[in-house]
C-alpha positions as a Python dict, from the first residue, in 0.01 Angstrom:
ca = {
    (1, 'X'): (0, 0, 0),
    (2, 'X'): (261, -146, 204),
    (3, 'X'): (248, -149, 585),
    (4, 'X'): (561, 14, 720),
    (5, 'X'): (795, -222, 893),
    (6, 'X'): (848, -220, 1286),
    (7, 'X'): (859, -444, 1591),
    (8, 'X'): (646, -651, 1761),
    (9, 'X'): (726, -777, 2115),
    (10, 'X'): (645, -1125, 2078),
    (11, 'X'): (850, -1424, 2133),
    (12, 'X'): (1004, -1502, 1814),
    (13, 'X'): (1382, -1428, 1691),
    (14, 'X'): (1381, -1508, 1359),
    (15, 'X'): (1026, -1538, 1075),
    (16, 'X'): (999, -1616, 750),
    (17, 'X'): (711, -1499, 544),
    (18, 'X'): (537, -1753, 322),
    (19, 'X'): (175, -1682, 126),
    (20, 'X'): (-122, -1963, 113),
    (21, 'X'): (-408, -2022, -63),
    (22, 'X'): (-618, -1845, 168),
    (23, 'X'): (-391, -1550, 149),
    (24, 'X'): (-292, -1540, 489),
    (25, 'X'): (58, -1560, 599),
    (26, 'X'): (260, -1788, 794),
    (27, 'X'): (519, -1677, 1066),
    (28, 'X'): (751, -1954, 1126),
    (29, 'X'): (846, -2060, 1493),
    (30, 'X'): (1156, -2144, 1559),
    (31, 'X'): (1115, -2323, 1916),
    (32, 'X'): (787, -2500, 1928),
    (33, 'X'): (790, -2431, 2285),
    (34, 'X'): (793, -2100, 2308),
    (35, 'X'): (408, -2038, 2248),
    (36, 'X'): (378, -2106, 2610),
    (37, 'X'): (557, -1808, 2735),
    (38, 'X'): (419, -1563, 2484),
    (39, 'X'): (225, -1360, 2768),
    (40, 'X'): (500, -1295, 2993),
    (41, 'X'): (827, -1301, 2758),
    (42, 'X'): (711, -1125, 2400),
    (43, 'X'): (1031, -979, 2226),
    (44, 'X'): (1203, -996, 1894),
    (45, 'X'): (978, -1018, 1598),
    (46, 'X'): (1035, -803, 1281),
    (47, 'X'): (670, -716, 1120),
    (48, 'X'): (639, -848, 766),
    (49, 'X'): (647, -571, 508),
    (50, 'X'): (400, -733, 288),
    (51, 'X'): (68, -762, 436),
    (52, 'X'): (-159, -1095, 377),
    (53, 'X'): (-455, -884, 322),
    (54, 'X'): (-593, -559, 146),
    (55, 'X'): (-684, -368, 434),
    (56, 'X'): (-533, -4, 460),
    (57, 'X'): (-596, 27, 822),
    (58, 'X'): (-507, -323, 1012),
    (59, 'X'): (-311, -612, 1060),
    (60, 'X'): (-397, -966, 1239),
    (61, 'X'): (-170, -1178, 1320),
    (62, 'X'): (-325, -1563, 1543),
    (63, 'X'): (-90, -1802, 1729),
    (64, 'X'): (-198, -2136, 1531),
    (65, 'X'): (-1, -2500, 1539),
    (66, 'X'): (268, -2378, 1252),
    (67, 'X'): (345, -2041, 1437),
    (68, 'X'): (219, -1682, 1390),
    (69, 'X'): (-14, -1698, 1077),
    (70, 'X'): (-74, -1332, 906),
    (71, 'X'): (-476, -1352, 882),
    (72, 'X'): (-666, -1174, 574),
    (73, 'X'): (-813, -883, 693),
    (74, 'X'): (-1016, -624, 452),
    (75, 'X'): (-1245, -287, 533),
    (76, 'X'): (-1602, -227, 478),
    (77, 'X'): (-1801, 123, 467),
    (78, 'X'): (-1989, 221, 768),
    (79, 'X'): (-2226, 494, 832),
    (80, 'X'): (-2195, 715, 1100),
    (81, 'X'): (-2571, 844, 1258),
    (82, 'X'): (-2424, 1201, 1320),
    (83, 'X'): (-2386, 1246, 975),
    (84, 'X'): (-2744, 1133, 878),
    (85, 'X'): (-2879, 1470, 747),
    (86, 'X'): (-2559, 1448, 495),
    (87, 'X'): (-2558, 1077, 398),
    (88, 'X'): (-2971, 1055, 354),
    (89, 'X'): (-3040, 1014, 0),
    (90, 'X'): (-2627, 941, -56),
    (91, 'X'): (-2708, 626, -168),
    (92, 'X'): (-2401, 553, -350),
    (93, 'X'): (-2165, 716, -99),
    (94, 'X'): (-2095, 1004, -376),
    (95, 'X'): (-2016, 1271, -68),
    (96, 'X'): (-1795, 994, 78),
    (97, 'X'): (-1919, 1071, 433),
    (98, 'X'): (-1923, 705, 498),
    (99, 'X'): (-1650, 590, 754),
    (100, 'X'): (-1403, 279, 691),
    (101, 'X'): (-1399, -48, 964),
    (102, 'X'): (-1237, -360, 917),
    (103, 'X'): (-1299, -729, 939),
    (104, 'X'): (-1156, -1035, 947),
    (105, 'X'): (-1240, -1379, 882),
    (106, 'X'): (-1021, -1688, 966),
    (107, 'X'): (-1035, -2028, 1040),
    (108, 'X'): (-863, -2194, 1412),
    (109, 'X'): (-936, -2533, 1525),
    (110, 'X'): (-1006, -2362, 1870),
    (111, 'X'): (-877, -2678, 2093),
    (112, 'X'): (-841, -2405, 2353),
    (113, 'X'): (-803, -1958, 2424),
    (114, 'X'): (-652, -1829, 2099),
    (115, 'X'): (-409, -1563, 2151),
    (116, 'X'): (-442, -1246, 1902),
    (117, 'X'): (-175, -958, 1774),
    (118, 'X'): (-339, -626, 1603),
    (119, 'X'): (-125, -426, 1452),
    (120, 'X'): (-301, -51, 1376),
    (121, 'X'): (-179, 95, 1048),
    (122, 'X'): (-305, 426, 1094),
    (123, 'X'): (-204, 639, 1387),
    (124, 'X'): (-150, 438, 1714),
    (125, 'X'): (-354, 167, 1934),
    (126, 'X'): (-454, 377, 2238),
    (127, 'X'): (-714, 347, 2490),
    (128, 'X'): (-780, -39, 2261),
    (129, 'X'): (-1047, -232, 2378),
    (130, 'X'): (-1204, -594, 2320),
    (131, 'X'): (-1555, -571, 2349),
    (132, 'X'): (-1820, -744, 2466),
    (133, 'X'): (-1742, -570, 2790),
    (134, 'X'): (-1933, -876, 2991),
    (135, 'X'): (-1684, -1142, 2855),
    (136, 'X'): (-1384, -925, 3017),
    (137, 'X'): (-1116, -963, 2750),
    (138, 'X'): (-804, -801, 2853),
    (139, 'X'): (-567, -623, 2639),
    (140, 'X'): (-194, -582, 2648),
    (141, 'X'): (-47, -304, 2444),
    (142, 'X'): (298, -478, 2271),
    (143, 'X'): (404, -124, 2100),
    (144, 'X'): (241, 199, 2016),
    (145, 'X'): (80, 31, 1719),
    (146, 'X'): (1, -315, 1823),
    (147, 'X'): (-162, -497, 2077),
    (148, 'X'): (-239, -835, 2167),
    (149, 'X'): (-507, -1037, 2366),
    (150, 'X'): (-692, -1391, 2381),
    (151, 'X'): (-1027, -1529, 2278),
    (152, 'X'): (-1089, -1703, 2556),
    (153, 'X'): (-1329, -1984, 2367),
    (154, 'X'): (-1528, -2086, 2046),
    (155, 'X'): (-1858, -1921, 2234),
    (156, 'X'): (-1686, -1621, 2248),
    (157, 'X'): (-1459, -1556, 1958),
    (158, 'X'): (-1656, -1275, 1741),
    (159, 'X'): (-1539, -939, 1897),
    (160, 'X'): (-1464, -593, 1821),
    (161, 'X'): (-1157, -430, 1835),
    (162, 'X'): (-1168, -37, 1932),
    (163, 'X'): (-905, 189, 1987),
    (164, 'X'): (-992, 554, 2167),
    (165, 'X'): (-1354, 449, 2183),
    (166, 'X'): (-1366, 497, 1793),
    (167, 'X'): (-1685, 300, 1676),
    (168, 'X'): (-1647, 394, 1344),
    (169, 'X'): (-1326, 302, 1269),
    (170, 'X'): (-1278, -76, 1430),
    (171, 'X'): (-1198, -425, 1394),
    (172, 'X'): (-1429, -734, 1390),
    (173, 'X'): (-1296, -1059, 1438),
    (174, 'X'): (-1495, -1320, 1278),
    (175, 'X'): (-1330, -1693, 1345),
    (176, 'X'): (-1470, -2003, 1301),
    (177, 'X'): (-1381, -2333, 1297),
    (178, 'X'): (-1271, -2545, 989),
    (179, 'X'): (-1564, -2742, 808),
    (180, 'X'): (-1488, -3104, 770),
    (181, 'X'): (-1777, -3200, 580),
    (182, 'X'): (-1747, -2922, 275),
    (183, 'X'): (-1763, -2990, -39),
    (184, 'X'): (-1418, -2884, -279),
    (185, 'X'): (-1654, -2870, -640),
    (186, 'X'): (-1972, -2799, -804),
    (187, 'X'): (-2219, -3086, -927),
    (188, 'X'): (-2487, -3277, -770),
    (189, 'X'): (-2725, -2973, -679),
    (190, 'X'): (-2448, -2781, -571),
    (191, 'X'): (-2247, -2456, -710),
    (192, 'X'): (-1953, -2422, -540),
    (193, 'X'): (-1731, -2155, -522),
    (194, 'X'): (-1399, -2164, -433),
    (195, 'X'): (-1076, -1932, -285),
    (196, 'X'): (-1017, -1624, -451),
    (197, 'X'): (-1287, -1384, -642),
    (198, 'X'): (-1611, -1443, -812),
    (199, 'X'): (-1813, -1222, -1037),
    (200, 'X'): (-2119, -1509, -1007),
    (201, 'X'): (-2409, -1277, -1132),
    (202, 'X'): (-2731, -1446, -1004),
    (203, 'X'): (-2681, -1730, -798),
    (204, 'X'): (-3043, -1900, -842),
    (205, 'X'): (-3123, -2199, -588),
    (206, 'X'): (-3421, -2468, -675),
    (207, 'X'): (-3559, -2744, -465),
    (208, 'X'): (-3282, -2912, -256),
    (209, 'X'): (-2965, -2726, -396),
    (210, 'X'): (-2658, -2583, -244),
    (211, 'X'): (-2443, -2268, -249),
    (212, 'X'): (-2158, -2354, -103),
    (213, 'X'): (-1954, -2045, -24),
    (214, 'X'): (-1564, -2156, 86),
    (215, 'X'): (-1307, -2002, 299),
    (216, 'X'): (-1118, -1721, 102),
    (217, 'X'): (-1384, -1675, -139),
    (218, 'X'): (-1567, -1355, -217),
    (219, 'X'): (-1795, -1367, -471),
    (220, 'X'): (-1975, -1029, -626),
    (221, 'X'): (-2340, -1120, -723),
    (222, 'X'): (-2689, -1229, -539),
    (223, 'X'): (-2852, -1540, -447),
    (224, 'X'): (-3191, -1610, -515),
    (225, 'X'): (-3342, -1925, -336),
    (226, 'X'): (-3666, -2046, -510),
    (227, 'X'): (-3705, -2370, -374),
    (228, 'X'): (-3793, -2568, -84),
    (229, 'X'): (-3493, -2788, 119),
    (230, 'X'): (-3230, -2518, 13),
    (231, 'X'): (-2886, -2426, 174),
    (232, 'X'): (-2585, -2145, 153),
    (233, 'X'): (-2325, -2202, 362),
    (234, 'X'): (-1949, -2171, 405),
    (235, 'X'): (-1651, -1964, 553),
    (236, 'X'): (-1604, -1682, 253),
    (237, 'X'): (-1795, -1365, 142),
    (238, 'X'): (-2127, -1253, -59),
    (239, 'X'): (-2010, -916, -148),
    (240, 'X'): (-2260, -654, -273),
    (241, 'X'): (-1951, -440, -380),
    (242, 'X'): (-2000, -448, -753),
    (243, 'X'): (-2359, -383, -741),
    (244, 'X'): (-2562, -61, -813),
    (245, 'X'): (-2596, 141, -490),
    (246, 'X'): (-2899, 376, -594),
    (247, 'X'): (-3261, 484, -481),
    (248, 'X'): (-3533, 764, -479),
    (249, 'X'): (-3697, 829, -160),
    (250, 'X'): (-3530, 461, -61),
    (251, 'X'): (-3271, 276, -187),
    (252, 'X'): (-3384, 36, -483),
    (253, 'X'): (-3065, -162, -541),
    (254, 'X'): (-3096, -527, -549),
    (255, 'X'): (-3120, -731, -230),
    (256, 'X'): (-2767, -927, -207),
    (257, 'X'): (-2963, -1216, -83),
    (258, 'X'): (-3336, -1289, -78),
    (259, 'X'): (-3510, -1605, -40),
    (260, 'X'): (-3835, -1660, -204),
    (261, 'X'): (-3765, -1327, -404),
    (262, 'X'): (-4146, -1360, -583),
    (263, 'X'): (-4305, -1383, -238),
    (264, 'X'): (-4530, -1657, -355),
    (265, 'X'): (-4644, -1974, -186),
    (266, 'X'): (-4518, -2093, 98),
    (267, 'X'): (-4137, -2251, 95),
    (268, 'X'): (-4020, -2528, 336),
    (269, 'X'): (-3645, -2546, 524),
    (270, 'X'): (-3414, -2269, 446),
    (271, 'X'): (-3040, -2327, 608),
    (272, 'X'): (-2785, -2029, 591),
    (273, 'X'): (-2485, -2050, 771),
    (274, 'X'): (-2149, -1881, 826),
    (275, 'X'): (-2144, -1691, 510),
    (276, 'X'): (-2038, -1299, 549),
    (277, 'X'): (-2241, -1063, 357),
    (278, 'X'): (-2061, -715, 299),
    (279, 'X'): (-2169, -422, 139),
    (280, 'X'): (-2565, -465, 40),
    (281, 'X'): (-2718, -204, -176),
    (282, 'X'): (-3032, -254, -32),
    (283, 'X'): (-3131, -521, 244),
    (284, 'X'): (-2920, -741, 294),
    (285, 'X'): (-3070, -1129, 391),
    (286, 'X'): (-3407, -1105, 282),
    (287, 'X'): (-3670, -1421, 396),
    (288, 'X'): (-4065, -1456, 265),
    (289, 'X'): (-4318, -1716, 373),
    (290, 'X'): (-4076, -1975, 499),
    (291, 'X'): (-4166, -2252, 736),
    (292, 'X'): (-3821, -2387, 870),
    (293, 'X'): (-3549, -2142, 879),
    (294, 'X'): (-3201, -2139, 1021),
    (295, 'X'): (-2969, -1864, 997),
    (296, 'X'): (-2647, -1988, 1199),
    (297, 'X'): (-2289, -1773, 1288),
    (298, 'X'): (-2402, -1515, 955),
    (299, 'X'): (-2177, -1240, 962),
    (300, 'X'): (-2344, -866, 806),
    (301, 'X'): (-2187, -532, 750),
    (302, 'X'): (-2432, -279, 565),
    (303, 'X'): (-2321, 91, 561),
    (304, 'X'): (-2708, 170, 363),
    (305, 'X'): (-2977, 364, 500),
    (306, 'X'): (-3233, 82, 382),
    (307, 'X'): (-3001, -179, 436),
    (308, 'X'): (-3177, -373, 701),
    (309, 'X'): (-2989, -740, 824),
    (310, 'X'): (-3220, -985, 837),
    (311, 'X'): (-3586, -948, 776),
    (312, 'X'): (-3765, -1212, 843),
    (313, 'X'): (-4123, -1202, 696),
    (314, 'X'): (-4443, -1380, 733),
    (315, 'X'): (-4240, -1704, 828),
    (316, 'X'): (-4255, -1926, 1104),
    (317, 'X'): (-4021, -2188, 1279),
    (318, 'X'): (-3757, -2001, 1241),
    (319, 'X'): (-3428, -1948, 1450),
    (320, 'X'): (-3145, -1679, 1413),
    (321, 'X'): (-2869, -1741, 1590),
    (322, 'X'): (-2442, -1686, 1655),
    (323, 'X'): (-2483, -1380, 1431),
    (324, 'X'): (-2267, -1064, 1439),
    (325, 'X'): (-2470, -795, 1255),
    (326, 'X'): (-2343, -430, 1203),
    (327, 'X'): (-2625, -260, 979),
    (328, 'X'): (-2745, 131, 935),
    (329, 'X'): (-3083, -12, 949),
    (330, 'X'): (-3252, -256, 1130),
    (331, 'X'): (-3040, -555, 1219),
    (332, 'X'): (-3302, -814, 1290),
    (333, 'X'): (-3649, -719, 1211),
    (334, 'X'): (-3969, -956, 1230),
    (335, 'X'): (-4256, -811, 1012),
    (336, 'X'): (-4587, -929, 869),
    (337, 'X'): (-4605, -706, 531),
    (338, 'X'): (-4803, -610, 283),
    (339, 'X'): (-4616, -750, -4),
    (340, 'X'): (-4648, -1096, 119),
    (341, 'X'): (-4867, -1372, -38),
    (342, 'X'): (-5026, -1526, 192),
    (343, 'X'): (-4979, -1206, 412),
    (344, 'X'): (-4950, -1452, 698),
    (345, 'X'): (-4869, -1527, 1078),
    (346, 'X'): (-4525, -1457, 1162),
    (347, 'X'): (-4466, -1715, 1499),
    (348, 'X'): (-4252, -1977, 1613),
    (349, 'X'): (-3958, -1739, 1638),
    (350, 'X'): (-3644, -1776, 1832),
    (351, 'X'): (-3341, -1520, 1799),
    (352, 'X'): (-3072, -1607, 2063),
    (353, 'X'): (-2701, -1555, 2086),
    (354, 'X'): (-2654, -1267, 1875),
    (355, 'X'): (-2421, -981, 1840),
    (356, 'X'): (-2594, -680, 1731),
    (357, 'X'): (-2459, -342, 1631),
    (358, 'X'): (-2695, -71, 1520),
    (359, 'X'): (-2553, 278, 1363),
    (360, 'X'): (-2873, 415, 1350),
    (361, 'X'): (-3212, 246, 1348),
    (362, 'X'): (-3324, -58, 1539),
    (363, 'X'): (-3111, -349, 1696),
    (364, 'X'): (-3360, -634, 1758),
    (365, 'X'): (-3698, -557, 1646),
    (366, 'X'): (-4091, -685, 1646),
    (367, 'X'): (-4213, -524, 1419),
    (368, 'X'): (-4272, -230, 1319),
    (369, 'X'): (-4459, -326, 979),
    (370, 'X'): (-4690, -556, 1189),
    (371, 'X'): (-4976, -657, 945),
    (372, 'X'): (-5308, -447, 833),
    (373, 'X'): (-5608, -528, 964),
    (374, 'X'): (-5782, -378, 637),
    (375, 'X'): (-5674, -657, 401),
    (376, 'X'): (-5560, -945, 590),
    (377, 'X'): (-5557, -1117, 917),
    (378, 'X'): (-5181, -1257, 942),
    (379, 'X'): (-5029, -1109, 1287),
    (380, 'X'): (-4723, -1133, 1497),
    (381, 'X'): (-4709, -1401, 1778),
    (382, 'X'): (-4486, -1648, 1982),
    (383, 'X'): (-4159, -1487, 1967),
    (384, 'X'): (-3836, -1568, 2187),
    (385, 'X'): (-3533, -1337, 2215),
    (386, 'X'): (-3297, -1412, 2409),
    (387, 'X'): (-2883, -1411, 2517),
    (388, 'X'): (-2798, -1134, 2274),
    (389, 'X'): (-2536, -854, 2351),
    (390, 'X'): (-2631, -482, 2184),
    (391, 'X'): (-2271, -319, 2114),
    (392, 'X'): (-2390, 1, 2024),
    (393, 'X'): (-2672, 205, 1875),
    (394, 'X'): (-2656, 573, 1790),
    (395, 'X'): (-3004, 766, 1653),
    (396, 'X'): (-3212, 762, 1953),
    (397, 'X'): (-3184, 1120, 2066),
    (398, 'X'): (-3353, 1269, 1715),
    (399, 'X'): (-3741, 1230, 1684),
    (400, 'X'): (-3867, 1053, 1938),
    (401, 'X'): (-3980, 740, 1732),
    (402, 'X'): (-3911, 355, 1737),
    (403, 'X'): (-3528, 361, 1706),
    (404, 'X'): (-3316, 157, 1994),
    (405, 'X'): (-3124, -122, 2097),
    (406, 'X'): (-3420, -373, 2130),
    (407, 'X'): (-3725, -283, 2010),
    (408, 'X'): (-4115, -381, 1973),
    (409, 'X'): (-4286, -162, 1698),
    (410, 'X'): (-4696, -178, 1619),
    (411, 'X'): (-4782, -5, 1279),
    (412, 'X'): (-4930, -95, 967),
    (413, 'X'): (-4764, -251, 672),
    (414, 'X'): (-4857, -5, 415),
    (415, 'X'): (-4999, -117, 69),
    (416, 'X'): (-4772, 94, -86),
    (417, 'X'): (-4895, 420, 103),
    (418, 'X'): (-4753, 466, 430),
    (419, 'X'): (-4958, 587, 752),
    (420, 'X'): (-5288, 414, 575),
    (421, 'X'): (-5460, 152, 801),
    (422, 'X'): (-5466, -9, 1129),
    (423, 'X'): (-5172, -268, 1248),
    (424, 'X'): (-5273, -640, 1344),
    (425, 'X'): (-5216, -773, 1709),
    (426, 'X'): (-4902, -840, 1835),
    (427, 'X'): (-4904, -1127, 2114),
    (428, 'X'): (-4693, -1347, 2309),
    (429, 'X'): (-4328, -1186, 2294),
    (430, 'X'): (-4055, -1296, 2555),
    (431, 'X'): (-3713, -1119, 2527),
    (432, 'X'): (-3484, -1204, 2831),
    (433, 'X'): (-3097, -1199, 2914),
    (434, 'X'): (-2979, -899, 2705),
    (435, 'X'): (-2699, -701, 2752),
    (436, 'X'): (-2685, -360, 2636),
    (437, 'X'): (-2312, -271, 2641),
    (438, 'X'): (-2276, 111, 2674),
    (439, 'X'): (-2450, 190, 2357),
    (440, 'X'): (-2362, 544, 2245),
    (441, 'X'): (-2439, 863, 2413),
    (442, 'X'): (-2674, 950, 2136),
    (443, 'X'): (-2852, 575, 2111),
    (444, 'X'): (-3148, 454, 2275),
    (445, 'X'): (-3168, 58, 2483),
    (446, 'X'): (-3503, -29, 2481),
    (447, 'X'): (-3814, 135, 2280),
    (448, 'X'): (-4176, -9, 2250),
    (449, 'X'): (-4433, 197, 2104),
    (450, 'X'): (-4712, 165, 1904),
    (451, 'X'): (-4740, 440, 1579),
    (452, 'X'): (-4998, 731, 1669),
    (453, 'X'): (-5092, 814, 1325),
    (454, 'X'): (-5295, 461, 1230),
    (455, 'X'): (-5692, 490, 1181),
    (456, 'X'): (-5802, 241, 1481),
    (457, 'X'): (-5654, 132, 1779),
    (458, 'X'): (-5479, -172, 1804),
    (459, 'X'): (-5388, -383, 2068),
    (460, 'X'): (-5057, -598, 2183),
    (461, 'X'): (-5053, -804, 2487),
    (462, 'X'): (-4857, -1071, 2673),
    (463, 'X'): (-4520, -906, 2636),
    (464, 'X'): (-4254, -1047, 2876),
    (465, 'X'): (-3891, -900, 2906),
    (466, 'X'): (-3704, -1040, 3208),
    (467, 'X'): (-3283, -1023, 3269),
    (468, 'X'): (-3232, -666, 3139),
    (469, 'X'): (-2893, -556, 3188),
    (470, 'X'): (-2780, -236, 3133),
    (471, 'X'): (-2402, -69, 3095),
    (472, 'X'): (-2437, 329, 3008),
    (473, 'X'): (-2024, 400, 3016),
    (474, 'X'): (-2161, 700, 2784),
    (475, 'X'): (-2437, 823, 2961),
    (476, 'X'): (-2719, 785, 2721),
    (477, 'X'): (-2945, 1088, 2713),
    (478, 'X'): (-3271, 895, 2675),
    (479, 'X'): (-3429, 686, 2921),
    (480, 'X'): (-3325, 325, 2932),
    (481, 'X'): (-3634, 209, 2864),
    (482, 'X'): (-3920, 411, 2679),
    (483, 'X'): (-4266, 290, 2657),
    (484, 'X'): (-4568, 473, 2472),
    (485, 'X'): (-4909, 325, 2364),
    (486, 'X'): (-5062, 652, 2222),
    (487, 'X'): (-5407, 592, 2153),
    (488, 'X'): (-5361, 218, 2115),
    (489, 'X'): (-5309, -3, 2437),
    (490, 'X'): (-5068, -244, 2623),
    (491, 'X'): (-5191, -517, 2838),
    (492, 'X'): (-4966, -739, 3066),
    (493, 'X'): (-4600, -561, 3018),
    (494, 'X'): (-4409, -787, 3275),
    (495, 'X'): (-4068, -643, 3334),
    (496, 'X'): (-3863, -881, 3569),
    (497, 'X'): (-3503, -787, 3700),
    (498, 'X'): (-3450, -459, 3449),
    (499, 'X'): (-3106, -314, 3621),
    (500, 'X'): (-2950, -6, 3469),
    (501, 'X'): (-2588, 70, 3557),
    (502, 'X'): (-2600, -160, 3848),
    (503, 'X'): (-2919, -33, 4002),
    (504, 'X'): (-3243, -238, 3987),
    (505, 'X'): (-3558, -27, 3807),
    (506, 'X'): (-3866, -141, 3997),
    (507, 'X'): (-4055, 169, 3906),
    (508, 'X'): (-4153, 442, 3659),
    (509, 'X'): (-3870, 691, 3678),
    (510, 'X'): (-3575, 878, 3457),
    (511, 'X'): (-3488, 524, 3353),
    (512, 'X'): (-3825, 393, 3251),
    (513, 'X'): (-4087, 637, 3094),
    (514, 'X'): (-4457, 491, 2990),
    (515, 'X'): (-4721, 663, 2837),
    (516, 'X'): (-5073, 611, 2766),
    (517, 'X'): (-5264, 354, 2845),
    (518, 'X'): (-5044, 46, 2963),
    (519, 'X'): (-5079, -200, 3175),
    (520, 'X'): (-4746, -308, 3321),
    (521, 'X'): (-4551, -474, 3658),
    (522, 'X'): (-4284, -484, 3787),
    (523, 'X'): (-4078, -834, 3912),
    (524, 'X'): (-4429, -987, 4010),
    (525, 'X'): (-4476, -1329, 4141),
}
């Protein structure tokens, strides 16, 4: 569909339209110099009628060395946590209850701030915000459709663009800079892939091979990495689009990207970076019994109910970071399961500088499928979260369970019959420096509780969460932070400079609720 034509008040008087490779769009400038005034003096620019991209709902345009360049921008389902009752067992969206956001992906050389126009499609730009809230990004409305804004720096280019405080229905940005160093064809261990679509299938990885994923690519399929020394990386897409969405009491369609898939043996050095995955039927990056992993600037948008980010499993030296993950399910999730062989520690964690956006389950979680004591000893231990930003999260206000922003679960990994057994330890867990930005009114920020219905106790200990900041804009009807050991226990909780809305918590209170036997302080020396 064609966008209709109109003005933008920017500082061009005349554009010409041209299509690349990447299918984006250049918008010629005329006067070199004029980029400088583009704040104060916008006027004169005639929208292109053909769009660069096959989004129904949004345009981007990004001030770049050759002028205004049209950016590629396409939508994604989302799932909206009010709707749950209708959508649960929808697994292939056949009530079409699912809502429609947008995303874009494009390369900048980011030498400094790079200025931003969105044009709105759909009904007009009010009320727009750029969010993080903390990284203050202000927002100048050009027309009633279109507003512009700058990214002030590479550390803080992945945003989300809301208009009306409309969650459901927004932008992400997703920049990044060129790579220098990719490679432009298949051979030598690696399968490259280049602009435009793929229908790859299985993408199956052995000992010290490459997927090499490039900007303007989507490719329909799933990787499978069997091998040790293995990398995916690259600017374009992994889209689960094409795949069977389907399930019973869960949904059973193929994970988009799983690495050791046969959950054998242990595998050594796992890289992912930059890749977008869009549209899982199932979860979405899937790692077993790894020891090395990085997962670097990985984009995720899953609209499933059991279409969890990341799940990292029975793995150790591991770090997620520069993610931006919008999932139903649980965004990041650490677990020691059942299915895993060995079913072993999972330590040596560190999850920093991530965006997180949660429509229904958990953010950041330890846990909750944290080993069973009745066959196997592997446990959860030695984990560091830290600098991450939680955007929004939605189902905390239903049953009164493990769902929230951030969260540390304790209950058994089931062998294939849940509530059986007793969950291993959990030890050793520092989370510090979030930032819960005004999750919704209906969301939860902070959760840890250990499952009632388990056949011993358990234990977890050592748990340190220091820098807690809290925005509630929406006025979140659960406390801010929720504690509850049941019948289990909690030794040494240290909570150190937890502030909610502005005001420090040094004390149980409407903003922090424990139960049960836990032992806890507050900002001690």
């Amino acid at each position: 569909m064609k966008a209709r034509a109109g003005l933008l008040s920017i500082l061009l008087l005349a554009a010409c339209c041209s299509t690349r490779k990447d299918n984006s769009a250049v918008v010629t400038e005329p006067d070199s110099s004029a980029a400088d005034s583009l704040l104060t003096t916008p006027s004169g620019f005639s929208l292109p009628e053909d769009k660069a991209g096959p989004s129904d709902y949004y345009r981007v345009f990004v001030l770049q060395e050759d002028g205004w360049t049209e950016m590629c921008v396409r939508d994604a389902l989302c799932s909206d946590a009010a709707r749950h009752a209708g959508i649960w067992n929808d697994w292939d969206n056949s009530r079409a209850l699912r809502d429609t956001m947008s995303y874009c992906i494009f390369e900048d050389r980011f030498q400094g701030p790079v200025e931003v126009i969105v044009h709105k499609i759909r009904g007009g730009a009010e009320d727009p915000a750029v969010r993080p809230s903390p990284w203050d990004i202000g927002v100048t409305a050009i027309d009633s459709s279109t507003v512009r804004f700058v990214l002030p720096s590479y550390e803080k280019r992945k945003v989300s663009v809301e208009f009306g405080g409309d969650r459901q229905h927004n932008l992400f940005l997703f920049p990044v800079r060129p790579d220098p160093d990719k490679p432009t064809h298949s051979g030598g261990g690696i399968r490259y892939f280049g602009p435009g679509e793929h229908d790859a299938g299985e993408i199956s990885l052995s000992d010290g091979e490459t997927c090499y994923i490039d900007y303007g690519a989507v490719v329909y399929g799933t990787i499978r990495v069997r091998g040790d020394n293995c990398t995916v990386a690259g600017h374009g897409i992994l889209s689960g689009e094409k795949l069977r969405h389907w399930g019973e009491q869960y949904s059973n369609g193929d994970i988009i990207f799983s690495a050791n898939p046969d959950h054998k043996s242990v595998l050594r050095n796992l890289t992912v970076k930059d890749i977008s995955i869009i549209d899982g039927p199932s979860w979405n990056l899937c790692i077993y019994n790894y020891d090395g992993v990085l997962v670097d600037g990985v984009n995720i948008i899953g609209w499933e109910l059991n279409g969890d980010g990341i799940d990292l499993v029975c793995s150790k030296n591991a770090e997620i970071k520069n993610c931006f993950l919008r999932n139903y399910d649980d965004c990041i999730t650490l677990k020691v399961r059942f299915n895993a062989s060995p079913v072993s520690d999972l330590c040596k964690v560190h999850v920093h500088d991530n965006l997180i956006w949660n429509d229904y389950a958990r953010g950041i979680v330890v846990g909750p499928e944290a080993g069973n004591r009745d066959y196997a000893t592997g446990y959860i231990h030695d984990v560091l979260i830290e600098d991450c930003i939680i955007l929004q999260h939605k189902g905390g206000t239903g049953k009164d369970d493990l769902r929230a922003g951030f969260a540390i679960g304790q209950y058994a990994s089931p062998d294939n019959n849940w509530g059986g057994g007793t969950a291993e330890r959990i030890e050793n867990i520092t989370a510090r420096n979030l930032i819960f930005d005004s999750v919704s009114n209906s969301g939860r920020n902070v959760q840890i509780w250990q499952y009632p219905d388990m056949d011993k106790t358990c234990t977890m200990k050592n748990i340190t969460l220091e820098n807690f900041t809290v925005y509630d804009r929406n006025q979140v009807k659960t406390p801010a932070f929720n504690v509850n050991a049941f019948q289990h226990s909690i030794s040494g909780l240290h909570i150190r400079n937890f502030v909610f809305d502005g005001t420090k918590i040094t004390g149980p209170g409407p903003s922090f609720v424990v139960e049960g036997d836990v032992e806890y302080d507050f900002d001690a020396q």
